[in-house]
C-alpha positions, 0 to 999 in steps of 0.5 A: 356201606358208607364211604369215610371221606379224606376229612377223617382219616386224621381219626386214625392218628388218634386211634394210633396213639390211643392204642400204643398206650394201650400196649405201654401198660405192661401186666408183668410188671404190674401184677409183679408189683402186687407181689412186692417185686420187680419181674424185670430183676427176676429170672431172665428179666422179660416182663412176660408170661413165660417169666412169670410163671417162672418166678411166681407159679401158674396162676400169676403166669396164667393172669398175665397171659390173659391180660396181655391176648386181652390187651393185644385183641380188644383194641383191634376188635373196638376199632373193627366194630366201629369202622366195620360200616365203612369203605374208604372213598372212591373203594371196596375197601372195608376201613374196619379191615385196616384200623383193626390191625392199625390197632394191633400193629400200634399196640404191640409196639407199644408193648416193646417199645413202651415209653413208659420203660424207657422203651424197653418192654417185653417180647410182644407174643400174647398181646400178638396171639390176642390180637389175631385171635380177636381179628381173625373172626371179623372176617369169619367167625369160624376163622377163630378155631383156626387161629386156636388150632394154630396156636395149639399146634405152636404150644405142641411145639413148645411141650415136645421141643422145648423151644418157647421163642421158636413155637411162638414165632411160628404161631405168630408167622402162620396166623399172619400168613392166613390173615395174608392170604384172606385180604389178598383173595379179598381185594385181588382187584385192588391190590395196588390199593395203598390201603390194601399195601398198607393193611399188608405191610402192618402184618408184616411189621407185626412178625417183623416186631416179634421175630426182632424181639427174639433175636437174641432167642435165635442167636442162641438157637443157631449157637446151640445155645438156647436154654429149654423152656421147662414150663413145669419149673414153675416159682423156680426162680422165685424159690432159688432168689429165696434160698440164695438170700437164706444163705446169705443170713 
């Protein structure tokens, strides 16, 4: 292993703009346009895949998703291939092992937070879902059908529940607290590390992100309120945008 010297940690400032604009493409939005509208004025107006497939049928939901675990996880995959060979200065500390979620965590945020929608994006899950499902098998990689049998298990959740916000965050959550536990066992020697803590709070503030985005989700659950994600409706709110406007001719 090769030691990156103080000098060129101004490298992951570069990596961190990079990877938000990376996140402020959103694909929703996008792939809506190719279909001559505006997915933010459809349906419950988050530019994600749950609404598109609402509004315009499985195929353009299943293309969307793609994009999005694409967009979450390539990011974090580049960054840990090109820093894999590396240990910070005077540490065991792998740098692939922080700059693959410094990658995910700046990509997600700029997915909800994205400047070029004047900060209002989506809810940040598929991009989430891709990047651990690209960032766990650095570690080991076998670690990625954990992290598919975990998300396998959140979509079970959604199909007999009916609850998409609430499947969703408790996929994000278990792949974060897996992931935990790996650094932690890892670099038990050096937990006072800032590096390590930093590595840690970035899993925090990625489940932080998430859950933040679906607040209004989980007021509405604690209310009794939260409308059942019926995926089988698929184009139901392209259809009834259809016949609202033939009644109005």
């Amino acid at each position: 292993m090769t030691e990156l010297q103080p000098v060129y940690y101004w490298y992951f400032l570069l990596v961190a703009v990079v990877c938000y604009f990376i996140g402020c493409f959103n694909f929703a939005v996008i792939l809506s346009r190719i279909k001559k509208d505006d997915i933010r004025k459809e349906g419950s107006g988050n530019p994600g895949t749950m609404n598109m497939t609402r509004t315009f049928g499985a195929k353009w939901g299943a293309i969307t998703l793609a994009c999005d675990v694409i967009k979450g996880g390539l990011p974090a995959l580049i960054g840990w291939i090109i820093f894999r060979n590396y240990v910070f200065a005077g540490t065991d500390i792998l740098v692939g092992d922080f700059v693959r979620y410094l990658c995910g965590v700046c990509v997600i945020i700029g997915h909800v937070f994205p400047v070029t929608m004047k900060f209002h994006g989506g809810k940040g899950i598929a991009s989430t879902w891709g990047m651990f499902l690209f960032a766990l098998p650095c570690d080991t990689w076998w670690y990625f059908f954990i992290a598919l049998v975990l998300l396998v298990i959140a979509a079970l959740y959604v199909v007999f529940f009916n609850f998409g916000s609430t499947g969703s965050l408790l996929g994000v959550s278990a792949m974060s607290i897996f992931q935990a536990v790996v650094f932690i066992s890892r670099y038990m020697e050096e937990l006072t590390s800032g590096w390590v803590i930093g590595m840690l709070l970035m899993i925090l503030v990625i489940n932080l992100l998430t859950w933040l985005a679906h607040h209004q989700n989980l007021w509405q659950l604690c209310a009794g309120e939260e409308h059942k994600t019926i995926i089988t409706a698929h184009g139901s709110a392209g259809q009834e945008k259809k016949e609202q406007e033939a009644s109005k001719q």
